[in-house]
N, C-alpha and C positions, 0 to 999 in steps of 0.2 A: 504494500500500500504506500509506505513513504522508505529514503531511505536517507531520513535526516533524525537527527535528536537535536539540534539546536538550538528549540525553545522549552527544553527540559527544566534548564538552570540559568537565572540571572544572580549576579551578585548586585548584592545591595550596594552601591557607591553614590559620592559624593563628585560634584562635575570639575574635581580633577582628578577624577578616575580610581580614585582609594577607596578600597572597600569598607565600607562600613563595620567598626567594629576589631580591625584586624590592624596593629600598628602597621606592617610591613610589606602588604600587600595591595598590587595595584590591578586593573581588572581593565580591559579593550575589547571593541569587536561585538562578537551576538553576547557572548559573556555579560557583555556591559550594559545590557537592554536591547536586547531585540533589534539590532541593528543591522541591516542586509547590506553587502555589495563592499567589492573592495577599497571604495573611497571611504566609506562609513568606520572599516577596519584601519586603514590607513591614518586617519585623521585621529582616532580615538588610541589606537596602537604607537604614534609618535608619540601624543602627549601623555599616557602611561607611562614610557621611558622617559623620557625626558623626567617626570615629575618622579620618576623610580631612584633617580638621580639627587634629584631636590632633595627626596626625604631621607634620603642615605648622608648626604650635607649638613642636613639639618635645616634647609631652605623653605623657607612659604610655596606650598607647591602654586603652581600656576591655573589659573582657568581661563581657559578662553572665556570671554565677553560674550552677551547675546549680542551686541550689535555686528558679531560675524556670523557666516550661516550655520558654521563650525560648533563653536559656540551656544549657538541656540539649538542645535539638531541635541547637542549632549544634555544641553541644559531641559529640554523640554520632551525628551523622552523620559528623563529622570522623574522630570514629575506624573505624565502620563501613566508610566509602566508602575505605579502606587495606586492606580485607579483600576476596576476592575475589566473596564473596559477599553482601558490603554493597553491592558495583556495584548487586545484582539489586534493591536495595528503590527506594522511593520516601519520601523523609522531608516528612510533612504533618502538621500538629496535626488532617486533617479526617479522622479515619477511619486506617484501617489498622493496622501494626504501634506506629506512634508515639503514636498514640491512648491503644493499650493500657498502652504504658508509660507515660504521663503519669499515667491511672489508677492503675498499680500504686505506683507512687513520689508518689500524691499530689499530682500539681503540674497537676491539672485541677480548677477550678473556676470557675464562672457567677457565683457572687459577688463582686461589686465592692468590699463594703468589704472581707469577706478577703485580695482580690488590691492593694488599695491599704493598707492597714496593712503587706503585709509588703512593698509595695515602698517604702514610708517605712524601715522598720524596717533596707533595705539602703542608703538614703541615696542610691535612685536614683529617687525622684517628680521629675518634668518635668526628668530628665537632661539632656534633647533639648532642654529650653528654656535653661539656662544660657548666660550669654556667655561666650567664652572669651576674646574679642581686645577 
């Protein structure tokens, strides 16, 4: 009939990706709420590391912002997937329900310098590439 178990288990976290509960553990991907498609794991899978990083430093982990689409896909499945009926969605930037809200709130667009000025503007261009140690 199916030949997935993926929506078996979410970890409870917080949207910079630490699981609820556990000092030391960080949590990305479907793991992280129901998240389909390789950009969804991508996005959520850097900032786990990155923030695996942080809290091994002893740093403020990082959360992406909702005013990026990033940011609000994490931030707003977190709160969904606490509702009985967020269980039922699926959160993707490709289509669907998160599509449209990225749309409605403005935080979908094809253009590169619009999407690189305002991430200058939050002081997180090549976040990912900073040394920390």
């Amino acid at each position: 009939m199916g030949n997935s178990i993926r929506y078996l288990s979410i970890a409870p976290r917080n949207n910079a990706m630490k699981v609820d509960q556990l000092d030391n553990l960080l949590c990305a991907g479907e793991k992280a709420g129901l998240f389909v498609g390789h950009t969804e794991a991508i996005v959520t899978g850097s900032l786990a590391g990155h923030n695996s990083i942080r809290l091994s430093l002893g740093m403020p982990l990082l959360e992406l912002p909702r005013s990026l689409a990033s940011g609000d896909l994490i931030a707003c499945a977190n709160e969904e997937i606490k509702q009985e009926e967020g269980l039922k969605k699926r959160y993707t930037f490709a289509g669907s329900d998160y599509f449209k809200r990225m749309q409605k709130l403005g935080l979908y667009t094809t253009d590169t310098k619009v999407l690189k000025d305002k991430i200058e503007r939050l002081k997180l261009l090549k976040i990912y590439e900073d040394k920390m140690i």
